[in-house]
Legacy VTK file of the C-alpha trace (Angstrom):
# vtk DataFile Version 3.0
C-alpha trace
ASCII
DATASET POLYDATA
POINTS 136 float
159.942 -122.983 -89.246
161.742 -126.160 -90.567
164.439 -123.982 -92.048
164.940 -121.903 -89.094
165.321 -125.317 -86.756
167.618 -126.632 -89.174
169.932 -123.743 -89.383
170.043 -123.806 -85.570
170.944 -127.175 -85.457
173.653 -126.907 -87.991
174.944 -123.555 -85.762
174.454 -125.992 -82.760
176.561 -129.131 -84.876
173.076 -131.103 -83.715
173.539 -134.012 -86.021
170.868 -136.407 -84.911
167.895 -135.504 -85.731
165.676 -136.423 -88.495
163.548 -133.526 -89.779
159.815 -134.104 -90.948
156.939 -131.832 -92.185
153.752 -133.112 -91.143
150.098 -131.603 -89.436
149.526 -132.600 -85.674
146.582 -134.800 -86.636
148.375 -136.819 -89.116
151.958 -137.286 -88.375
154.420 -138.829 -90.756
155.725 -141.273 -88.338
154.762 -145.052 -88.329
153.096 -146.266 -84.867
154.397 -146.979 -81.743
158.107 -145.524 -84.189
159.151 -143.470 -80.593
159.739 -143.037 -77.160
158.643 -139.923 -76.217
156.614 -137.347 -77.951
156.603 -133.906 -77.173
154.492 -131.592 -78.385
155.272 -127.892 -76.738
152.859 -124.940 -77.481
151.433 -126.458 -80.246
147.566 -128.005 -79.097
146.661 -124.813 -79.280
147.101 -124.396 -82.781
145.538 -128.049 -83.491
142.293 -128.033 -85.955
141.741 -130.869 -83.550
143.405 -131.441 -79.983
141.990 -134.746 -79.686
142.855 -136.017 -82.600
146.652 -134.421 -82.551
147.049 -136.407 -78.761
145.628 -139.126 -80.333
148.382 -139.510 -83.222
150.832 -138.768 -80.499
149.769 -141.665 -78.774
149.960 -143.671 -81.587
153.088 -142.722 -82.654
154.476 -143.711 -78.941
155.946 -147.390 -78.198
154.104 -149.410 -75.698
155.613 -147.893 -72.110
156.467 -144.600 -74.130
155.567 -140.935 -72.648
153.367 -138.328 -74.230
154.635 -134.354 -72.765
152.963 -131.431 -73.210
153.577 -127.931 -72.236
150.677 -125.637 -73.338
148.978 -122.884 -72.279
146.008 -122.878 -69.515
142.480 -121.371 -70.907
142.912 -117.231 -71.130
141.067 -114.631 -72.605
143.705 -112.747 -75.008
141.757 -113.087 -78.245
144.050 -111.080 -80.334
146.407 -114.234 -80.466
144.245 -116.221 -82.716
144.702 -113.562 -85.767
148.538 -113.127 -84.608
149.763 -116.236 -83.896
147.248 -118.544 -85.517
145.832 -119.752 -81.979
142.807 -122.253 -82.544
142.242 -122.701 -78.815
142.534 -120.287 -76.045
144.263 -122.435 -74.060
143.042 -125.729 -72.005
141.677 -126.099 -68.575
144.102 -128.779 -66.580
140.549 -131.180 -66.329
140.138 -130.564 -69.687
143.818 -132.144 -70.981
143.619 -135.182 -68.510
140.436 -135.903 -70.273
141.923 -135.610 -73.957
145.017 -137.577 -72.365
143.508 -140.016 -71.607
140.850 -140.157 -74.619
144.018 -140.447 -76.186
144.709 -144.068 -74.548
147.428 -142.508 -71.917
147.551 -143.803 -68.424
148.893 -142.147 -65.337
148.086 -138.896 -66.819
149.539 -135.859 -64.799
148.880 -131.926 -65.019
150.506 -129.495 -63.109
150.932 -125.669 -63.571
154.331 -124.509 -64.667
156.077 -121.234 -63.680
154.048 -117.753 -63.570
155.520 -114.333 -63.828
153.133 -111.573 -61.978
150.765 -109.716 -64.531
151.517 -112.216 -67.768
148.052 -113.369 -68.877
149.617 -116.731 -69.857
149.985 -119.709 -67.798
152.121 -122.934 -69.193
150.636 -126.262 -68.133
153.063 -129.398 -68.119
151.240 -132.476 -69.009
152.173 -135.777 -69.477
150.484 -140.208 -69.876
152.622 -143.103 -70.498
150.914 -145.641 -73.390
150.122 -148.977 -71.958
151.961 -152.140 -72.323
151.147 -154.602 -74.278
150.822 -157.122 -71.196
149.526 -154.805 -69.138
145.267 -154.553 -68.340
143.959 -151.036 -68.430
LINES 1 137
136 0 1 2 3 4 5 6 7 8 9 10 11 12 13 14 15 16 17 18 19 20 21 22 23 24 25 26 27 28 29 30 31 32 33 34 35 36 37 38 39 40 41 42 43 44 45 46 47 48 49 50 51 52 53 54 55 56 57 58 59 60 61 62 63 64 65 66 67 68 69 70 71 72 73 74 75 76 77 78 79 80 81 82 83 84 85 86 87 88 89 90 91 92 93 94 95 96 97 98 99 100 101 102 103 104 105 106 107 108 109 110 111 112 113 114 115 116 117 118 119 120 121 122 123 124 125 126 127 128 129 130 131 132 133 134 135
């Protein structure tokens, strides 16, 4: 996956990015080291959702955004052999809970777009880390 990203890049003359190999629940990034962190279709493939949001939000600066664009619960069982699915998705009730588990405040989830008769539904989800001055 790194290679393929990279060669896009280069194709792409993307020159600032910094590329890292890593697992969700243990990132190689020091704390509070960025301002947003975006994790797209990839909970579902977490050993451990909680504890992947939770290393986002550590990750985050004080003020910084966690996004998230995964998929709403579904039934299609064949993806976890095919595609290495761990989770069949994630109720909207069920991500503002790990969001804010996670330490996130003014946590959102909405649906994203649909098309008619696909068995997959993207949720957009998103909590801002506290300040340091700020109460929770």
């Amino acid at each position: 996956m790194l290679a393929r990203a990279r060669g896009l890049a280069r194709r792409r003359h993307v020159t600032n990015v910094v590329w890292r190999r890593g697992e969700l629940e243990k990132l190689p990034l020091r704390s509070e080291s960025v301002d947003v962190a975006l994790l797209s279709q990839a909970l579902h493939h977490a050993e451990d959702p909680g504890q992947a949001l939770a290393e986002a939000a550590r990750i985050v600066a004080p003020g910084g955004r966690v996004l998230l664009l995964d998929l709403r619960r579904h039934d299609q069982e064949w993806v976890r052999d095919r595609l290495g699915d761990r989770t069949l998705g994630f109720e909207p009730d069920e991500l503002k809970r790990l969001l804010a588990d996670a330490g996130l405040q003014h946590v959102k989830v909405t649906t994203g777009s649909r098309r008619k008769g696909d068995p997959f539904v993207v949720l957009i989800a998103s909590g801002m880390k506290p300040t340091a001055n700020r109460t929770r």
